[in-house]
C-alpha positions as CSV (number, residue, x, y, z in Angstrom):
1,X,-2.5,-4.2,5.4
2,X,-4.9,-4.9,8.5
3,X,-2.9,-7.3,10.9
4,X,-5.5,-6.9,13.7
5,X,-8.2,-10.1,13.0
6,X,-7.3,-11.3,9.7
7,X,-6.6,-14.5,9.4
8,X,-7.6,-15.0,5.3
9,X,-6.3,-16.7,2.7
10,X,-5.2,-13.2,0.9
11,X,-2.9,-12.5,4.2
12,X,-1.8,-15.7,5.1
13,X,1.5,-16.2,4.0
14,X,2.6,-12.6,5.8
15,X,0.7,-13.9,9.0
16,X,3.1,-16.8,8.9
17,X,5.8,-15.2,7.8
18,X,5.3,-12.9,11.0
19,X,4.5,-15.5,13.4
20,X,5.9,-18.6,12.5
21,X,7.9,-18.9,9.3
22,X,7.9,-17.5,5.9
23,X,6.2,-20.2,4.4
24,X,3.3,-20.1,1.7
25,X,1.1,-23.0,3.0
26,X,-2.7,-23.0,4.3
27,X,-3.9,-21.8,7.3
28,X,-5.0,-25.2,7.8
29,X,-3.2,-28.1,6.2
30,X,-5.5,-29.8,4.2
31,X,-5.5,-34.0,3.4
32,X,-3.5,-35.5,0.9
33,X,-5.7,-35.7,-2.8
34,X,-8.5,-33.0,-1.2
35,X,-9.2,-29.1,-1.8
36,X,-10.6,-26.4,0.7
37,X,-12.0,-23.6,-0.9
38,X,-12.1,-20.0,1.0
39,X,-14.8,-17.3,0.4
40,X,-13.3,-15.1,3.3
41,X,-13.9,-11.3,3.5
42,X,-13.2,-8.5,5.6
43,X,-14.8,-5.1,6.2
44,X,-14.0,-2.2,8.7
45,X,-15.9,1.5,9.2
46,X,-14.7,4.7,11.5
47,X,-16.0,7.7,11.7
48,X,-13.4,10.4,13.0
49,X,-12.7,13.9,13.4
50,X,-9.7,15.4,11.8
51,X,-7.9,18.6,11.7
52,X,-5.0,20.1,9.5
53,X,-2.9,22.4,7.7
54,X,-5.4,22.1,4.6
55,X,-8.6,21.7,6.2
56,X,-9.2,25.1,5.0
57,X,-7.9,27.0,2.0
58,X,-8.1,30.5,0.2
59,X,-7.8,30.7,-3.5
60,X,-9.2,33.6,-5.8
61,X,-12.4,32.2,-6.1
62,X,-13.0,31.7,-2.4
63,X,-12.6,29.4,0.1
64,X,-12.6,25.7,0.3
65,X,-13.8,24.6,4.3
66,X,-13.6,20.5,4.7
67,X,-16.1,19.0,7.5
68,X,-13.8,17.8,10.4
69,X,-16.2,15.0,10.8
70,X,-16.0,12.7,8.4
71,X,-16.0,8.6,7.8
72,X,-14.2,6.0,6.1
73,X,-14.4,2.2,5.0
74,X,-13.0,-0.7,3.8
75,X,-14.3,-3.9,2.1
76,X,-12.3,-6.8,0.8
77,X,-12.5,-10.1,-0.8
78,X,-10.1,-13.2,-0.2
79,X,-11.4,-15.9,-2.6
80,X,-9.2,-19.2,-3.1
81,X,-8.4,-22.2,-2.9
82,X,-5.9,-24.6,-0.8
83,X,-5.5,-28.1,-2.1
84,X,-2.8,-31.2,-1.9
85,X,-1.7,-33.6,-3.7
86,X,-2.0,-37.7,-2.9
87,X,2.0,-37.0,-3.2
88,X,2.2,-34.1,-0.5
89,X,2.6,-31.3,-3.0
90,X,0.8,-28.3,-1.2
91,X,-1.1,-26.1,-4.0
92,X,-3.7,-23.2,-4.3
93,X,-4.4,-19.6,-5.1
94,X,-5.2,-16.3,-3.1
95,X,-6.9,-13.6,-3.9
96,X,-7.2,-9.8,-2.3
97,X,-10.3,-7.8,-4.0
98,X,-11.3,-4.2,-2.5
99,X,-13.2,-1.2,-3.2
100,X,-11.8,1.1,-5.5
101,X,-11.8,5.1,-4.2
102,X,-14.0,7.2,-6.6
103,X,-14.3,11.4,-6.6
104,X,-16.3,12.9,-4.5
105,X,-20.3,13.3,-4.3
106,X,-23.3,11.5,-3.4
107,X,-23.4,7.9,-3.0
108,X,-24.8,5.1,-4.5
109,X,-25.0,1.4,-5.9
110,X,-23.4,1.2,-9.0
111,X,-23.5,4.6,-11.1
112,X,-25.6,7.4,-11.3
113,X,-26.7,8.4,-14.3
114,X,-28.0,12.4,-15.8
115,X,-30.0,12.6,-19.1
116,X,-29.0,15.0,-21.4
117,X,-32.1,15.8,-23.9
118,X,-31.0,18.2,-27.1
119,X,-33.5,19.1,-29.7
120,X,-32.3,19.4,-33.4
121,X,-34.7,20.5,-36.4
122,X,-34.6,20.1,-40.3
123,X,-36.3,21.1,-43.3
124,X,-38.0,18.0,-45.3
125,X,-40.7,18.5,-48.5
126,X,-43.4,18.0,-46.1
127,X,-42.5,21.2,-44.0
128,X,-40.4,21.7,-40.8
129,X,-40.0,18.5,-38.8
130,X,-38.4,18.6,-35.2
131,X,-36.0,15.8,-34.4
132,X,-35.8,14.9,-31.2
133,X,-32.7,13.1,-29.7
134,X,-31.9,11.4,-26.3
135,X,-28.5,10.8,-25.0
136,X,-27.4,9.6,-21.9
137,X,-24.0,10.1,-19.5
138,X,-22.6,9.0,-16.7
139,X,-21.4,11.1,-14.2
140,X,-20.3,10.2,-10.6
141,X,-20.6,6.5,-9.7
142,X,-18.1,4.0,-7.8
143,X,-14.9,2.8,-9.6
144,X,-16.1,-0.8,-8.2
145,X,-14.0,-3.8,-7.2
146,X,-10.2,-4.6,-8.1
147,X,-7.6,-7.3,-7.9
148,X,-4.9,-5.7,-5.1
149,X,-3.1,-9.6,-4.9
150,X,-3.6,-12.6,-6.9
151,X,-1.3,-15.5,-7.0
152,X,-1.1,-19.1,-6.9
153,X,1.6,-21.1,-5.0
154,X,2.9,-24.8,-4.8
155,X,5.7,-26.3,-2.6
156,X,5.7,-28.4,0.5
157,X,7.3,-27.3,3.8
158,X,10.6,-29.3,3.5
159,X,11.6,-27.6,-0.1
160,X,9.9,-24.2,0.2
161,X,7.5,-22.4,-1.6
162,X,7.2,-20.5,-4.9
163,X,4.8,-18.1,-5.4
164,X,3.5,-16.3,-8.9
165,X,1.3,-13.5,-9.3
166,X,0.9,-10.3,-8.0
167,X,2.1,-10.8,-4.2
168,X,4.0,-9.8,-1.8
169,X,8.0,-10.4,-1.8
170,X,10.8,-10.3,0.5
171,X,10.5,-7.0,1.5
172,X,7.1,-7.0,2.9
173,X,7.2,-10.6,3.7
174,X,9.9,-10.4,6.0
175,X,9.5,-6.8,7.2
176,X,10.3,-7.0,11.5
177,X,9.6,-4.5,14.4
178,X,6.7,-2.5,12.3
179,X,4.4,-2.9,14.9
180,X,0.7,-2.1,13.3
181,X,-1.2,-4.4,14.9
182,X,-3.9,-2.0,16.9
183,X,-6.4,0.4,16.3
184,X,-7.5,0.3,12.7
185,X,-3.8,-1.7,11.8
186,X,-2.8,0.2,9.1
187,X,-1.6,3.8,10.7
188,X,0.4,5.4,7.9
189,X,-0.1,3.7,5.1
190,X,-2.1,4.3,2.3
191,X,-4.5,1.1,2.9
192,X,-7.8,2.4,3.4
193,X,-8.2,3.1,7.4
194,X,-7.9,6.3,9.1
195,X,-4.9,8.0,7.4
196,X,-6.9,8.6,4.3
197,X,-9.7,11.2,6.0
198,X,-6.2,13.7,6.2
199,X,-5.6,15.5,2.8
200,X,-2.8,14.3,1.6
201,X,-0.7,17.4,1.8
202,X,-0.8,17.7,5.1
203,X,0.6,14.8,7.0
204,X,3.7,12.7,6.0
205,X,4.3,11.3,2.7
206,X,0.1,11.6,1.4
207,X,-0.3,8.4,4.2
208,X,2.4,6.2,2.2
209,X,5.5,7.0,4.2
210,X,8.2,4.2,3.0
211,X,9.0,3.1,6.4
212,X,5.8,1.0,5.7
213,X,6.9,-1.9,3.3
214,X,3.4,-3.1,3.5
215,X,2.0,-0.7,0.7
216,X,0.5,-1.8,-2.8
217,X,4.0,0.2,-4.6
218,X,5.8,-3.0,-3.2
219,X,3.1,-5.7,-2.9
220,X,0.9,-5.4,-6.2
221,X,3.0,-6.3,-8.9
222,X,3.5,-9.5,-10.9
223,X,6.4,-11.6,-10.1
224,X,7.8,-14.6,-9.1
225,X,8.8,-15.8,-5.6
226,X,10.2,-18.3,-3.3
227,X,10.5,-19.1,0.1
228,X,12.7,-21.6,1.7
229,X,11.9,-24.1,4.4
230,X,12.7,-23.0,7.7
231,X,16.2,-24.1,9.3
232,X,16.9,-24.1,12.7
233,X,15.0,-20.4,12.8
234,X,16.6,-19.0,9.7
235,X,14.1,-18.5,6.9
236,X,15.1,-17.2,3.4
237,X,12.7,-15.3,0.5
238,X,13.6,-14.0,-3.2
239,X,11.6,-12.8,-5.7
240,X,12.1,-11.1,-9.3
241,X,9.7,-8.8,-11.1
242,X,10.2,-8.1,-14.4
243,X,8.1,-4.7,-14.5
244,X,5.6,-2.6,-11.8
245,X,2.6,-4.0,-14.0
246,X,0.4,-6.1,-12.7
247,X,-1.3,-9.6,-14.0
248,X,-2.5,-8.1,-17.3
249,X,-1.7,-4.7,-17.1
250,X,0.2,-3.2,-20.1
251,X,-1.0,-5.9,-22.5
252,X,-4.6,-4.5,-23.6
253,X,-2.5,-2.2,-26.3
254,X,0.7,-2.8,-27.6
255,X,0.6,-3.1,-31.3
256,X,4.1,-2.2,-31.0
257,X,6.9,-0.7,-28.6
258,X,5.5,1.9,-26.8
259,X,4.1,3.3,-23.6
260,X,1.3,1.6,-23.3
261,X,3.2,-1.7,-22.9
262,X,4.0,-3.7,-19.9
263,X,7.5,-4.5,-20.5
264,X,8.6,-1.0,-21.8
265,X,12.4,-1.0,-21.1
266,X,13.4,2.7,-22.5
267,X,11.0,5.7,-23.9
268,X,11.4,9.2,-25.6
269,X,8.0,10.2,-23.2
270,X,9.2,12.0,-20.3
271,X,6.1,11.1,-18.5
272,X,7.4,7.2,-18.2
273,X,11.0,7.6,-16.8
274,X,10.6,7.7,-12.9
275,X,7.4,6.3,-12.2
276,X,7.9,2.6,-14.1
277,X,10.8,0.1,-12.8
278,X,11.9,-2.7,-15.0
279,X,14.3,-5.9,-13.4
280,X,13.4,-5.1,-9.7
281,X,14.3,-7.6,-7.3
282,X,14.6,-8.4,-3.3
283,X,16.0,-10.8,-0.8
284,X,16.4,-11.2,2.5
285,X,16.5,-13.3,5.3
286,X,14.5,-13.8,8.9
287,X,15.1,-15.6,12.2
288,X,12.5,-16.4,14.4
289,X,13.2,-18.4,18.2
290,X,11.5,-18.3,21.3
291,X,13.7,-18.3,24.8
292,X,12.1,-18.9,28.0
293,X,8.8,-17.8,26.8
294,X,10.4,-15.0,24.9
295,X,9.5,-14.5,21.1
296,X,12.1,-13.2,19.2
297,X,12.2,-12.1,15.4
298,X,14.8,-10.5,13.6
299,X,15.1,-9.9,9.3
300,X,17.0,-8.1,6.9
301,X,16.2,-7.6,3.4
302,X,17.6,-5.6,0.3
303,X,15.1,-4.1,-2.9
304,X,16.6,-3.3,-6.5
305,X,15.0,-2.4,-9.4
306,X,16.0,-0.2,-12.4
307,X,13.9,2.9,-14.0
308,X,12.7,2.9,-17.1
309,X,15.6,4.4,-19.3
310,X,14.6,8.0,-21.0
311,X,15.8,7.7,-25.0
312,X,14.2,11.2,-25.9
313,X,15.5,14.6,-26.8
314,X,18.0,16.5,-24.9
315,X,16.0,17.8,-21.5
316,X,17.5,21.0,-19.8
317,X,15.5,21.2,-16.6
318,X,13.7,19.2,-14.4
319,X,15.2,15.6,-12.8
320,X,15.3,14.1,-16.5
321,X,18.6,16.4,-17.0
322,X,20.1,14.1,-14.5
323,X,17.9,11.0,-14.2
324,X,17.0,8.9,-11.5
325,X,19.4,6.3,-9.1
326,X,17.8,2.8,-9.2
327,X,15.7,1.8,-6.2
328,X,18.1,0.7,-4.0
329,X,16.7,0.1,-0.6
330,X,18.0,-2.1,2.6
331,X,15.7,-2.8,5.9
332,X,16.9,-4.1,9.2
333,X,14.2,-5.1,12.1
334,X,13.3,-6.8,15.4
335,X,10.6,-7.3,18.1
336,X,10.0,-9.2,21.1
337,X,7.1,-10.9,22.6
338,X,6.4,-11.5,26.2
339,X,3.2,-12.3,27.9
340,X,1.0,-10.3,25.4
341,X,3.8,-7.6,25.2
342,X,5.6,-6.6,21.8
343,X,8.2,-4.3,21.4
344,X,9.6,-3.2,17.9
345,X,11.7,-1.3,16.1
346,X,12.7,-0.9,12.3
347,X,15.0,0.9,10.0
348,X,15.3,1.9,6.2
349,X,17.2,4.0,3.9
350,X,18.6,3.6,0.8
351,X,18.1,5.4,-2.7
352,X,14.1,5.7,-3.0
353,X,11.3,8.9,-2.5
354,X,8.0,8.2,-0.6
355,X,5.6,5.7,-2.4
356,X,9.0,3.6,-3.1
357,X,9.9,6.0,-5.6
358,X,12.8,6.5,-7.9
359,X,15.0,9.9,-6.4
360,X,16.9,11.7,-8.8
361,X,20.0,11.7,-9.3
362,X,22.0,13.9,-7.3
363,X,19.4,14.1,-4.2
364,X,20.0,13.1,-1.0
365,X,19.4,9.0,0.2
366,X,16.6,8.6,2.5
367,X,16.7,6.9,6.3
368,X,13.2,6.7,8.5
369,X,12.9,4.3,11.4
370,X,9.9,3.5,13.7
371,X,9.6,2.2,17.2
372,X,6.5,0.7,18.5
373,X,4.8,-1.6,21.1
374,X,1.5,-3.1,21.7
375,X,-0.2,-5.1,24.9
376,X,-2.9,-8.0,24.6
377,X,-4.6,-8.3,28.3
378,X,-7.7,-10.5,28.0
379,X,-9.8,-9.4,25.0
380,X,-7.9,-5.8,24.6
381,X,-5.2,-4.4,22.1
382,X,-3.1,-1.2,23.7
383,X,-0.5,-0.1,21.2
384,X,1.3,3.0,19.8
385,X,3.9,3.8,17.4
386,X,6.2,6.4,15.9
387,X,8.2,6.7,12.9
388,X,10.8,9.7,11.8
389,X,12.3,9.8,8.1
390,X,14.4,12.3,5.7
391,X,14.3,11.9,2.3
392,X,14.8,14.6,-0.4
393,X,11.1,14.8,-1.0
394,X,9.7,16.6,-4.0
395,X,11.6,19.9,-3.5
396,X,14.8,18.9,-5.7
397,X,15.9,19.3,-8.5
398,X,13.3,22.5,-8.9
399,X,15.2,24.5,-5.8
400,X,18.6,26.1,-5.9
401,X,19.7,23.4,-3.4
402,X,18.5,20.1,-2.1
403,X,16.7,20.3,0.8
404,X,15.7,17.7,3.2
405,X,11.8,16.7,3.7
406,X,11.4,15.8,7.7
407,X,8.5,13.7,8.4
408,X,7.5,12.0,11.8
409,X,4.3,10.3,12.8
410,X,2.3,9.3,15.7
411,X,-0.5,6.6,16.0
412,X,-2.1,5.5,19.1
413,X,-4.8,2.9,19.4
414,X,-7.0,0.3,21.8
415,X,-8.8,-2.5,21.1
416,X,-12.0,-4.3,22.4
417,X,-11.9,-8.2,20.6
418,X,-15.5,-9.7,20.9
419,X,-14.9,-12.3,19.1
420,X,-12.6,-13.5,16.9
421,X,-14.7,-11.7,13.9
422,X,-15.4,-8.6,15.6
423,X,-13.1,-5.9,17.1
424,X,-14.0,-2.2,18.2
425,X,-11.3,-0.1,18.2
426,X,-10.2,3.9,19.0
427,X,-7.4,5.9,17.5
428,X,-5.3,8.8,17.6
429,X,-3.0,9.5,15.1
430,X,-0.6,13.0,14.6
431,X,1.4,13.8,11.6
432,X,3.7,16.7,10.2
433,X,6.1,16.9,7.7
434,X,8.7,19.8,6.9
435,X,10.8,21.0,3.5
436,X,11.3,24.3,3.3
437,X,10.1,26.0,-0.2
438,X,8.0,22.8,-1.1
439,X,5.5,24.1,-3.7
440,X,2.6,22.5,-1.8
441,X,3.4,23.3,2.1
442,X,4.0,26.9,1.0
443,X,0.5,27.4,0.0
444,X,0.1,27.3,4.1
445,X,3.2,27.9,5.4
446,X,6.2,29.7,3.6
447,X,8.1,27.7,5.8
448,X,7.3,24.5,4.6
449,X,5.3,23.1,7.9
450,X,2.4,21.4,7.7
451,X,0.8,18.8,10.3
452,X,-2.4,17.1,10.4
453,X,-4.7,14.8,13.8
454,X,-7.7,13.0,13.8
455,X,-9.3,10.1,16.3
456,X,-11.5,8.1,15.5
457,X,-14.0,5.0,16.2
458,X,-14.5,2.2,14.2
459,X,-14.9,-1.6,14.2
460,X,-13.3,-4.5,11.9
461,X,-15.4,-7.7,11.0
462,X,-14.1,-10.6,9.3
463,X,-15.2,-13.9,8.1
């Protein structure tokens, strides 16, 4: 999630809940009995130069090379609405629409298209006739545009706030001391910036390390949430999700119980235990003060949800001969502000794999924390960050003991803010990650070491 010069519908209620209170309400309170409607958007480019572990690989039919050089970007959406009531009850809906990632080739608008011409013949009365016939595929092309958030809210500041849809929850919401906001604001998570030009083997957790609780596994699914009104500081959010689908995912086939179906609570299909949750939910709680010019903000939050239960034959290898713990996962945060500084830290552990995934049973629980800081002098951003986690990674149950997957990561940035809409930014950012006999990092290193940098350039505009 970009936290650098947003300042959209899509994002506001985890601006607010950053800055000023967890509460879903506009960026800018409208008039009793009127509606203001937001066509915001947001785009963002880098080109940058990255090196790692896989940049280069051997296989019996040769040798794969990738460019160092390459480029990534970002365009998003944030249609909605904000509207009141003559009474004073606060409505609306927010939207977050992005680019979708596609394979690789050569690009275009829409899709590209190859024509395939095959040439039949058959014998008729009059003599041999030749039948022509034309048929056309698609190859290539861009997966287009696709709902990330989408959820309305109503409330009014001195009740709270409930929001519905697919949005973000306590654990995101109310997330403290993950300091992101430099550079390309996203660092190590999997949300479009720079940590996607690394391949994914190579640096920590594919770019979706869990110390990040800003990350669509969290933020993307339907459910239902509220936030309380603020009391002397203290804040309070809760949400429930029944399932990971989203808005009308799992509904397009479901003649009957079965895996295609959104609320699938237990399956014989191996495939669906440990990557779908069922009955997840989150709460937590934030304080927020400022002391002699000192900003101060401080949450704590706890995530539950179940896995989908496996009701098949008898299994006797892999992690469905033990199954998987329930996503069970507890954050603690601060930071301080002080004339333009901000100094953060965070910590998380609990019973979860990168990607908030379910670990199996029997694995070890994971703990990562992150420390960072950012300055604002004038019209520039300075920041940096680092986060370290363990986890039992994807070596276990398959190895003859569990073994620990290290991963630490480093992201330095700086900012030039033109305006308001239009930021240039640089950043560094250094990754590695450790388990030894992982089946991917051996391919490289038999000691399971693999490590990845890039900087880049880029610039954010919004509107």
């Amino acid at each position: 999630m970009r936290k650098i010069l947003l300042a959209s519908v899509a994002t506001m209620g985890v601006t607010l809940a950053m800055s000023g209170g967890a509460k879903a309400q506009p960026v800018k309170p409208v008039a009793p009995g009127t509606m203001v409607v937001h066509f915001n958007g947001y785009f963002q480019f880098e080109v940058g130069n990255t090196g790692s572990s896989y940049n280069n690989i051997t296989t019996s039919a040769g040798t794969y090379k990738l460019n160092p050089v390459s480029s990534i970007g970002d365009f998003r959406l944030y249609p909605g609405f904000d509207a009141q009531t003559v009474n004073g009850l606060d409505y609306g809906v927010a939207t977050d629409i992005r680019t979708g990632y596609s394979s690789a080739g050569v690009g275009q608008n829409g899709k590209i298209t190859t024509t395939t011409t095959s040439t039949t013949t058959a014998t008729t009365k009059a003599g041999k006739t030749t039948y022509t016939t034309t048929s056309t595929s698609v190859t290539g092309g861009q997966s287009g545009l696709y709902v990330k958030r989408a959820y309305g809210y109503l409330g009014a500041p001195a009740y709270g706030f409930v929001r519905f849809g697919q949005t973000d929850s306590a654990t995101t919401l109310l997330q403290s001391g993950v300091v992101e906001a430099f550079g390309d604001g996203g660092q190590w998570t999997l949300e479009g910036g720079q940590a996607i030009m690394f391949p994914s083997n190579a640096v920590p957790a594919g770019s979706n390390q869990f110390i990040y609780a800003d990350q669509a596994a969290v933020y993307s699914t339907d459910k239902v949430v509220y936030i309380t009104p603020v009391f002397a500081g203290f804040s309070g959010v809760a949400g429930y999700e029944p399932n990971s689908d989203g808005l009308k995912e799992g509904y397009n086939s479901c003649a009957s119980a079965t895996s295609t179906c959104a609320a699938l609570s237990s399956s014989p299909v191996a495939g669906d235990i440990g990557s779908r949750r069922k009955n997840t939910f989150d709460v937590g709680g934030q304080y927020l003060a400022t002391v002699d010019g000192f900003k101060i903000k401080a949450g704590v939050t706890y995530l539950n949800g179940s896995p989908v239960s496996y009701d098949g034959p008898k299994v006797t290898s892999g992690a469905l001969v033990n199954g998987y713990d329930n996503l069970s996962v507890w954050q603690a945060g601060g930071q301080v502000t002080f004339a333009g500084l901000t100094l953060g830290a965070n910590i998380k552990g609990g019973q979860l794999l990168d990607g908030y995934a379910f670990k199996p049973k029997g694995s070890r629980d994971a703990l990562a924390y992150t420390l960072g800081a950012s300055y604002v002098i004038g019209p520039y951003v300075l920041g940096a960050s680092y986060f370290n986690s363990q986890s039992a990674g994807t070596d276990f149950p398959t190895a003859k003991e569990a073994r620990t997957l290290s991963e630490y990561g480093i992201a330095t940035g700086a900012n030039y803010v033109i305006s308001p809409n239009l930021s240039l930014f640089t950043q560094y950012m250094y990754g590695h990650r450790h388990q030894p006999g992982n089946a991917t990092t051996t391919l490289v290193n038999p000691a399971g070491n693999t490590q990845g940098q890039s900087i880049a350039l880029g610039a954010t505009l919004k509107w």
